[in-house]
C-alpha angles and dihedrals in degrees: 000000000000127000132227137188149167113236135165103258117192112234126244098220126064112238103046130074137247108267135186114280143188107258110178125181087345103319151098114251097217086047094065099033084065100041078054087043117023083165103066091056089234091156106110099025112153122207127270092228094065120101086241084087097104103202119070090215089057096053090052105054085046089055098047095044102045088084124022132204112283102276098025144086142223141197102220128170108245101178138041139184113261100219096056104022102199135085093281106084123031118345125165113203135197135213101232125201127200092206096171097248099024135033112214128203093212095183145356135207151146111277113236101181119147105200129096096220108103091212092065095060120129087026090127117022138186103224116218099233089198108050113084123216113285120213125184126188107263093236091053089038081054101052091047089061095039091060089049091056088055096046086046085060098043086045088054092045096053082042096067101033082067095040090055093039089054098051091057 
């Protein structure tokens, strides 16, 4: 059984802040993607589930796909780049299964579709040969997203402090 968190991960660039990261059996996912795929530039990505995903369509869909009814599977986008945040640039997604008990990451890969509706996204995936399936135990699954929800929330509020500071 893998485990999976959400941490607060420091980012590597100034200008931006630290943000919430996956972080599975002790290390950061975009870290090993990239150690597994140094030529799809994955370093750096930063999670789909953050506020920094700019389109409301796209959260959404994030939010609806990371777990899946019991008994059934997804394709959700799990990185972004940092710089765009949206579903344009790079974006890694994961075939996510609602087991009962586990949730599994069968596969992972980088997303090739070549649509602009948000809700086609992870129609024509790039599977990644070399990474195994990943299954983590529901409660704990649970717990991860739930930290991303709260720091969501924490994200937008900053957000708009800024935003209104910035009106006056």
């Amino acid at each position: 059984m893998n485990s999976i968190k959400g941490i607060l991960d420091k980012s590597d660039y100034e200008g931006y802040f630290d943000f919430l990261n996956f972080q599975i059996d002790g290390y950061w996912l975009d870290e090993k993607l990239e150690e597994l795929y140094p030529d799809y530039s994955i370093k750096d990505n930063i999670p789909t589930l953050l506020f920094a995903l700019e389109s409301e369509k796209e959260q959404e869909i994030v939010w609806d796909r990371i777990l899946p009814k019991e008994n059934e599977t997804t394709v959700c986008p799990i990185l972004m780049c940092p710089d765009d945040c949206d579903f344009i640039c790079t974006l890694i997604v994961a075939e996510i299964e609602n087991c009962g008990s586990t949730i599994r990451w069968n596969k992972i890969g980088f997303d090739m579709t070549k649509s602009n509706l948000p809700e086609k996204v992870g129609s024509k995936v790039d599977w990644f040969n070399n990474f195994n399936f990943l299954e983590f135990e529901s409660s704990q699954y649970s717990i991860m997203i739930s930290e991303f929800k709260k720091h969501y929330a924490l994200d937008k509020l900053r957000f708009e402090n800024i935003a209104n500071k910035n009106e006056k």
